[in-house]
C-alpha positions in Angstrom: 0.0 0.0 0.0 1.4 3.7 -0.8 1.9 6.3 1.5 -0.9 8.4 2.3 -1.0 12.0 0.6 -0.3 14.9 2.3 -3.7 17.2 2.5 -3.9 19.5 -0.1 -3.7 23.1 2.4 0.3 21.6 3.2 0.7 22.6 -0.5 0.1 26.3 -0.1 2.0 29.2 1.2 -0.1 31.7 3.1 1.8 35.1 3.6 -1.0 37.3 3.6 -4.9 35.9 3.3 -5.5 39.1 0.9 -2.6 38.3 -0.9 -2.3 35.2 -3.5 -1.4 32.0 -1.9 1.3 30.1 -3.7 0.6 26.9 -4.9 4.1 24.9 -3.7 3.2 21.5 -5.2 3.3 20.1 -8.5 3.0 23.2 -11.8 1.9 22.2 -15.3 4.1 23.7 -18.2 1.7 26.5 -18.5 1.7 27.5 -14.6 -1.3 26.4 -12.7 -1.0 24.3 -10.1 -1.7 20.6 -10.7 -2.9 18.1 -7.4 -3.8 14.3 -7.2 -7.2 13.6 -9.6 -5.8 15.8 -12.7 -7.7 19.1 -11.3 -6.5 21.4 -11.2 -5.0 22.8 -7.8 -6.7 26.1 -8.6 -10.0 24.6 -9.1 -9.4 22.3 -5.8 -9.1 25.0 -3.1 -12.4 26.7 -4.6 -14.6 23.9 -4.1 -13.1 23.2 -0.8 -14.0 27.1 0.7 -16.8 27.9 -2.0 -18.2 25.5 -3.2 -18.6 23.7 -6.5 -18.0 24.9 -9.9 -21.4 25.2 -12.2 -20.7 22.8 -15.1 -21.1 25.9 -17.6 -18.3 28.1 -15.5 -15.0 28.3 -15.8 -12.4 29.7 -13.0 -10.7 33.0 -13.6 -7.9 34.5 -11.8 -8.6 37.7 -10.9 -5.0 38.5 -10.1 -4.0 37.3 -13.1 -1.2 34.8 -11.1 -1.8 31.2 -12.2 0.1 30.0 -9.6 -2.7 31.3 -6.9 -5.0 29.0 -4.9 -6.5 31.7 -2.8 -10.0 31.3 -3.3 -11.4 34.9 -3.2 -8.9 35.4 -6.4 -11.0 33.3 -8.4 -14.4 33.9 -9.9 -16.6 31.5 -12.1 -17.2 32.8 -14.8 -18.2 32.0 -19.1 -15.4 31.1 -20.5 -15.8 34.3 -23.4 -15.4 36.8 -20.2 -12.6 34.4 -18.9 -11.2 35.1 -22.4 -11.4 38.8 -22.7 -10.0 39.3 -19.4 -7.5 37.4 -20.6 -6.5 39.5 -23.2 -6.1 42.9 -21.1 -3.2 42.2 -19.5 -1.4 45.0 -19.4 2.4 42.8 -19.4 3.0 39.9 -21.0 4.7 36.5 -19.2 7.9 37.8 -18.8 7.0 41.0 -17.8 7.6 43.8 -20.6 4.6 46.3 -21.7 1.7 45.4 -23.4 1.2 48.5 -25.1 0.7 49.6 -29.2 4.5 50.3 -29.4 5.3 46.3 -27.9 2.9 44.5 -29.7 2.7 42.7 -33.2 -0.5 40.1 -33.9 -1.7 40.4 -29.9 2.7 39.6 -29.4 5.3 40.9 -27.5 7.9 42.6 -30.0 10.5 42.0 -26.8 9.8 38.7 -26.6 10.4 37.9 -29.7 13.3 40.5 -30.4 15.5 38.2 -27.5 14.0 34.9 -28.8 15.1 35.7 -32.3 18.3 37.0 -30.9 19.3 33.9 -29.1 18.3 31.8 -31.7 20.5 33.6 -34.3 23.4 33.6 -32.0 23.2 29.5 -31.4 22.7 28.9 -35.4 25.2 31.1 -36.5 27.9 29.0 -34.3 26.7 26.1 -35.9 29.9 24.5 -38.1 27.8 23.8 -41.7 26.3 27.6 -41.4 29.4 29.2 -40.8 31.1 27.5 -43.7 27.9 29.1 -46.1 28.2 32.2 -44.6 32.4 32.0 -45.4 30.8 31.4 -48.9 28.5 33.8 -49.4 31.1 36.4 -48.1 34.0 35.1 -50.4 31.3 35.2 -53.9 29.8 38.6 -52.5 33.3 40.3 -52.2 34.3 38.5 -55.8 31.5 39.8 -57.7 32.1 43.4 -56.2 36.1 42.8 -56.9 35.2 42.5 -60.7 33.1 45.4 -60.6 35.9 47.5 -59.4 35.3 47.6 -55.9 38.0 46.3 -53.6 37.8 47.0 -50.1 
Protein backbone atom coordinates (compact mmCIF):
# COMPACT_ATOMS: atom_id res chain seq x y z
CA UNK A 1 0.00 0.00 0.00
CA UNK A 2 1.41 3.69 -0.77
CA UNK A 3 1.90 6.32 1.51
CA UNK A 4 -0.87 8.37 2.34
CA UNK A 5 -1.01 12.02 0.64
CA UNK A 6 -0.29 14.89 2.28
CA UNK A 7 -3.69 17.19 2.55
CA UNK A 8 -3.90 19.51 -0.11
CA UNK A 9 -3.72 23.07 2.41
CA UNK A 10 0.29 21.59 3.23
CA UNK A 11 0.69 22.61 -0.52
CA UNK A 12 0.08 26.26 -0.09
CA UNK A 13 1.99 29.15 1.21
CA UNK A 14 -0.14 31.75 3.14
CA UNK A 15 1.76 35.09 3.64
CA UNK A 16 -1.03 37.26 3.63
CA UNK A 17 -4.93 35.94 3.26
CA UNK A 18 -5.53 39.08 0.92
CA UNK A 19 -2.56 38.30 -0.85
CA UNK A 20 -2.25 35.24 -3.52
CA UNK A 21 -1.35 31.99 -1.88
CA UNK A 22 1.32 30.14 -3.66
CA UNK A 23 0.62 26.87 -4.86
CA UNK A 24 4.09 24.93 -3.70
CA UNK A 25 3.18 21.49 -5.20
CA UNK A 26 3.26 20.06 -8.46
CA UNK A 27 2.99 23.16 -11.78
CA UNK A 28 1.91 22.23 -15.35
CA UNK A 29 4.08 23.69 -18.18
CA UNK A 30 1.72 26.48 -18.54
CA UNK A 31 1.74 27.55 -14.63
CA UNK A 32 -1.28 26.41 -12.73
CA UNK A 33 -0.96 24.31 -10.11
CA UNK A 34 -1.72 20.59 -10.68
CA UNK A 35 -2.86 18.14 -7.41
CA UNK A 36 -3.83 14.29 -7.15
CA UNK A 37 -7.16 13.58 -9.55
CA UNK A 38 -5.79 15.82 -12.67
CA UNK A 39 -7.66 19.12 -11.29
CA UNK A 40 -6.50 21.40 -11.16
CA UNK A 41 -5.03 22.82 -7.79
CA UNK A 42 -6.67 26.09 -8.61
CA UNK A 43 -9.97 24.64 -9.09
CA UNK A 44 -9.41 22.29 -5.85
CA UNK A 45 -9.13 25.04 -3.13
CA UNK A 46 -12.44 26.67 -4.61
CA UNK A 47 -14.60 23.89 -4.14
CA UNK A 48 -13.07 23.18 -0.77
CA UNK A 49 -13.96 27.06 0.67
CA UNK A 50 -16.77 27.90 -1.98
CA UNK A 51 -18.24 25.48 -3.18
CA UNK A 52 -18.61 23.73 -6.53
CA UNK A 53 -18.00 24.94 -9.89
CA UNK A 54 -21.41 25.17 -12.23
CA UNK A 55 -20.74 22.85 -15.13
CA UNK A 56 -21.14 25.88 -17.60
CA UNK A 57 -18.26 28.10 -15.53
CA UNK A 58 -15.02 28.27 -15.80
CA UNK A 59 -12.43 29.70 -12.99
CA UNK A 60 -10.73 33.01 -13.62
CA UNK A 61 -7.93 34.51 -11.76
CA UNK A 62 -8.65 37.73 -10.90
CA UNK A 63 -5.05 38.55 -10.12
CA UNK A 64 -4.04 37.29 -13.08
CA UNK A 65 -1.17 34.80 -11.07
CA UNK A 66 -1.80 31.23 -12.17
CA UNK A 67 0.07 30.03 -9.59
CA UNK A 68 -2.73 31.26 -6.91
CA UNK A 69 -4.95 29.05 -4.87
CA UNK A 70 -6.47 31.65 -2.84
CA UNK A 71 -9.98 31.26 -3.32
CA UNK A 72 -11.39 34.88 -3.21
CA UNK A 73 -8.94 35.41 -6.45
CA UNK A 74 -11.02 33.28 -8.41
CA UNK A 75 -14.40 33.91 -9.93
CA UNK A 76 -16.57 31.50 -12.10
CA UNK A 77 -17.17 32.82 -14.85
CA UNK A 78 -18.22 31.98 -19.07
CA UNK A 79 -15.39 31.05 -20.52
CA UNK A 80 -15.83 34.33 -23.41
CA UNK A 81 -15.38 36.85 -20.20
CA UNK A 82 -12.64 34.45 -18.90
CA UNK A 83 -11.18 35.11 -22.44
CA UNK A 84 -11.40 38.84 -22.74
CA UNK A 85 -10.02 39.25 -19.36
CA UNK A 86 -7.49 37.39 -20.56
CA UNK A 87 -6.55 39.48 -23.18
CA UNK A 88 -6.07 42.92 -21.10
CA UNK A 89 -3.25 42.19 -19.51
CA UNK A 90 -1.38 44.96 -19.35
CA UNK A 91 2.36 42.81 -19.42
CA UNK A 92 2.98 39.93 -21.03
CA UNK A 93 4.70 36.46 -19.19
CA UNK A 94 7.87 37.80 -18.76
CA UNK A 95 7.01 41.03 -17.76
CA UNK A 96 7.57 43.76 -20.58
CA UNK A 97 4.60 46.26 -21.71
CA UNK A 98 1.70 45.40 -23.42
CA UNK A 99 1.23 48.47 -25.08
CA UNK A 100 0.72 49.62 -29.19
CA UNK A 101 4.52 50.29 -29.44
CA UNK A 102 5.27 46.30 -27.93
CA UNK A 103 2.85 44.46 -29.68
CA UNK A 104 2.74 42.69 -33.24
CA UNK A 105 -0.51 40.10 -33.85
CA UNK A 106 -1.70 40.44 -29.90
CA UNK A 107 2.73 39.56 -29.39
CA UNK A 108 5.34 40.88 -27.52
CA UNK A 109 7.91 42.56 -29.96
CA UNK A 110 10.53 42.02 -26.83
CA UNK A 111 9.79 38.73 -26.57
CA UNK A 112 10.43 37.92 -29.66
CA UNK A 113 13.29 40.54 -30.42
CA UNK A 114 15.54 38.18 -27.50
CA UNK A 115 14.02 34.86 -28.78
CA UNK A 116 15.15 35.65 -32.29
CA UNK A 117 18.31 37.02 -30.88
CA UNK A 118 19.27 33.86 -29.15
CA UNK A 119 18.27 31.81 -31.67
CA UNK A 120 20.47 33.60 -34.28
CA UNK A 121 23.45 33.58 -31.98
CA UNK A 122 23.20 29.50 -31.43
CA UNK A 123 22.69 28.91 -35.45
CA UNK A 124 25.24 31.07 -36.50
CA UNK A 125 27.87 29.00 -34.30
CA UNK A 126 26.66 26.10 -35.94
CA UNK A 127 29.90 24.53 -38.11
CA UNK A 128 27.81 23.78 -41.68
CA UNK A 129 26.32 27.64 -41.42
CA UNK A 130 29.44 29.18 -40.76
CA UNK A 131 31.11 27.46 -43.73
CA UNK A 132 27.91 29.05 -46.06
CA UNK A 133 28.23 32.15 -44.56
CA UNK A 134 32.45 31.96 -45.38
CA UNK A 135 30.80 31.36 -48.92
CA UNK A 136 28.46 33.79 -49.45
CA UNK A 137 31.09 36.38 -48.05
CA UNK A 138 34.02 35.06 -50.35
CA UNK A 139 31.25 35.24 -53.86
CA UNK A 140 29.85 38.58 -52.46
CA UNK A 141 33.34 40.29 -52.18
CA UNK A 142 34.30 38.50 -55.80
CA UNK A 143 31.52 39.78 -57.72
CA UNK A 144 32.12 43.40 -56.17
CA UNK A 145 36.14 42.78 -56.94
CA UNK A 146 35.16 42.45 -60.68
CA UNK A 147 33.15 45.42 -60.61
CA UNK A 148 35.95 47.48 -59.44
CA UNK A 149 35.32 47.60 -55.86
CA UNK A 150 37.96 46.33 -53.63
CA UNK A 151 37.83 47.00 -50.12
Amino acid sequence: MGRPAKPFWSYVQINNPFLCWEWLGGKCSDGYGSCSGGNGAHRRSYELVIGNIPDNLELDHLCRNRSCVNPYHLEAVTHKVNTQRGLTKTVCKRGHPRTPENLTRNRCRECMRTHNSNFNKEYNQRPEVKARHAARERQRRATLRGKGIDF
